[in-house]
C-alpha positions in Angstrom: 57.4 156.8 82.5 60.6 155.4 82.6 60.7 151.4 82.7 62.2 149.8 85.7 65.5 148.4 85.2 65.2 144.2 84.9 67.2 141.9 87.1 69.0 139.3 86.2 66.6 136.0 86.9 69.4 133.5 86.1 71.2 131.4 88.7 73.7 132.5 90.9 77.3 132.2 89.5 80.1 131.0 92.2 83.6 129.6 92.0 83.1 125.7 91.8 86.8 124.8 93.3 86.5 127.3 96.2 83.1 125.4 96.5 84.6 122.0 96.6 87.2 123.3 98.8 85.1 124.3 101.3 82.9 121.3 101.0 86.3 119.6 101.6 86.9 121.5 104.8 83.4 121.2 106.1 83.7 117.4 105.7 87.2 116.9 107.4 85.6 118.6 110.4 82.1 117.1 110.6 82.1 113.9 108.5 80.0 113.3 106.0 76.9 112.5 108.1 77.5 115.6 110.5 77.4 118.1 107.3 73.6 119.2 106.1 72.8 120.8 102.8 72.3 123.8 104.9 75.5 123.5 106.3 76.9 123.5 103.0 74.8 126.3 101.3 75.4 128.6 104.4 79.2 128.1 104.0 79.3 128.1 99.9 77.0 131.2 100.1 75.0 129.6 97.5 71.1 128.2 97.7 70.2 124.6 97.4 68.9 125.0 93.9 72.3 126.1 92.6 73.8 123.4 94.7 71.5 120.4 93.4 72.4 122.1 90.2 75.7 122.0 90.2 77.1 119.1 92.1 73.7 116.9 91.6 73.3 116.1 95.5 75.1 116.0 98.5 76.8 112.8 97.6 77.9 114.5 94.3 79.9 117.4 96.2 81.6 115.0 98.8 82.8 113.0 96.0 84.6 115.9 94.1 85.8 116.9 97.7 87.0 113.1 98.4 89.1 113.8 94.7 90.7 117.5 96.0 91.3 115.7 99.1 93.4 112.7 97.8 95.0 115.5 95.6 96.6 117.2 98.7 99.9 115.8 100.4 99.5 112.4 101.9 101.0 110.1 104.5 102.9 108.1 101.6 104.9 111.7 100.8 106.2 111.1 104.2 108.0 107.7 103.0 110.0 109.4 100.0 113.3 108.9 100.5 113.7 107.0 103.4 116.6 104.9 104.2 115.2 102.3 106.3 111.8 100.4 106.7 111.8 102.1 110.1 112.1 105.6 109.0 109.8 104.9 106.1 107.0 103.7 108.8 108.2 106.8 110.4 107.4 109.6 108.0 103.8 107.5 107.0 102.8 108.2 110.6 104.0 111.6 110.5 102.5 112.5 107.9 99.2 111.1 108.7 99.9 112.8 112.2 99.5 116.0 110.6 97.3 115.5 108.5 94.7 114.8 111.4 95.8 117.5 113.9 95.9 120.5 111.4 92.5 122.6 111.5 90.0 120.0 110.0 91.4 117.6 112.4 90.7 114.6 109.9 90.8 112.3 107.4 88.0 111.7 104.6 89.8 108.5 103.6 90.7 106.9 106.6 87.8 107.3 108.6 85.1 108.7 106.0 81.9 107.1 106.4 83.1 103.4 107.5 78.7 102.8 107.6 75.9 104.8 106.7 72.1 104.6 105.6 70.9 102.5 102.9 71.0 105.4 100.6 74.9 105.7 101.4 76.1 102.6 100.4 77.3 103.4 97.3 79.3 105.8 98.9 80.1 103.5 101.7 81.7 101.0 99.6 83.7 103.8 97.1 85.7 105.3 100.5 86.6 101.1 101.0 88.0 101.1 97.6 89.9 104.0 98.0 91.1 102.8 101.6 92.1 99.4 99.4 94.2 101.4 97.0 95.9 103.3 99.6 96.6 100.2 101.4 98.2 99.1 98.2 99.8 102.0 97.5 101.5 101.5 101.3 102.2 98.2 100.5 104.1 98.7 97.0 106.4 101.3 99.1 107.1 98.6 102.0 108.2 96.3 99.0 111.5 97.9 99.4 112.2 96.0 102.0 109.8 93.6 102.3 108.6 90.4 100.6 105.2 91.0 99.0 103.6 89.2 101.5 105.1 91.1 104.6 104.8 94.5 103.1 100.9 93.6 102.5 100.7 92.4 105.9 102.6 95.1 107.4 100.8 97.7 105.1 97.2 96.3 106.8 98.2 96.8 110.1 99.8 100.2 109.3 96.6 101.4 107.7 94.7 100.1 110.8 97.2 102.3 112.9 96.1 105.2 110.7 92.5 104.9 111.3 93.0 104.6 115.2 95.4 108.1 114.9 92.6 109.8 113.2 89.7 108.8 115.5 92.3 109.5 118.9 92.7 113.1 117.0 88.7 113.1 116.6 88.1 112.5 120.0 91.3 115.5 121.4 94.3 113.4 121.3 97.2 116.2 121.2 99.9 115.5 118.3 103.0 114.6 121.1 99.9 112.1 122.0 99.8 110.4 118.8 103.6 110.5 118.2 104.0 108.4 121.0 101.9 106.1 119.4 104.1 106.0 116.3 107.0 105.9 118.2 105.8 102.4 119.5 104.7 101.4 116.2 108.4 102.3 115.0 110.0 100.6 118.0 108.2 97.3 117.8 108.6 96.7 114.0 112.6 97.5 114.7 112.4 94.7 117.6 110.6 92.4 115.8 113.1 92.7 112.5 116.3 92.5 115.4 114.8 89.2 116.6 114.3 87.9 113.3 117.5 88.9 112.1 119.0 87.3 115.3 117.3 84.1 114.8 118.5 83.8 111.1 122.3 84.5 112.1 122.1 81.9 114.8 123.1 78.7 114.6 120.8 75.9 113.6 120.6 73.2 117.0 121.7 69.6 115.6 
């Protein structure tokens, strides 16, 4: 009798960057809280064991996705080479613009789990660090033309304004939508460097 051919009883290989990518994607759409090991799995095409294996937990998977993510193009790409402040605020929101109305419709750094369980602080509070350093990151740019403490003042609001661009694309704000709100944000900083510029050029009242 012929014996009965084996099969193989070890784990199931798989790609571990088309993995994270697709984490990534899965994340961008649902959030972190809205994406279930399931959810993952299903999409992967792996089972939790291999999962668990592999990436340790959920939290483990999101945090290599959080690293592909901040790999891709981001909003300060959009400030290379601009002439002006205004066109450098400009291309920040542009490129944060598309960033949040291209399929995923999101941002894992903006507006990545802002709170979460008691079993997600850890994570909570490494998405505020990175939202720190990217302020920073803003800020250093703005320094071009900008005292230090203007361009981190500046850099605060303009990473507020990112956050409020991602949630409006969340909730099925259309990109022309959120360029109007960049146009404002570009039109008010403009005004509010005329007036200064105006005040300094007038003459002091005796």
């Amino acid at each position: 009798m012929e014996k009965s051919s084996r099969r193989s009883s070890g784990p199931r290989t798989f790609d571990r960057n088309q993995a994270v990518a697709t984490a990534m994607r899965l994340f961008r759409i649902h959030g972190y809280k809205g994406v279930s090991v399931a959810d993952l799995c299903g999409a992967i095409g792996i089972a939790p064991p291999s999962l668990y294996a592999a990436f340790g937990s959920k939290a483990g998977i999101y945090r290599e996705a959080l690293d592909l993510y901040a790999g891709l193009p981001g909003a300060l790409d959009g400030m290379e080479g601009a002439g002006s402040l205004e066109a450098a605020v400009g291309g920040l929101l542009e490129a944060a613009i598309d960033a949040v109305t291209s399929e995923e419709r999101g941002c894992m750094i903006s507006t990545g789990l802002v709170e979460g369980a008691v079993e997600q602080q850890q994570l909570v509070r490494e998405l505020a660090d990175r939202r720190r350093a990217l302020r920073d990151r803003i800020a250093d740019a703005l320094c071009t033309w900008l005292a230090t403490d203007e361009a981190r003042r500046l850099a605060t609001y303009l990473s507020a304004v990112q956050q409020g661009i991602s949630v409006q694309a969340r909730d099925g704000a259309t990109a022309t939508e959120l360029r109007g709100i960049a146009e404002d944000v570009v039109a008010g900083i403009a005004a509010r460097r005329g007036a200064s510029a105006s005040q300094r050029s007038s003459p002091s009242n005796e």
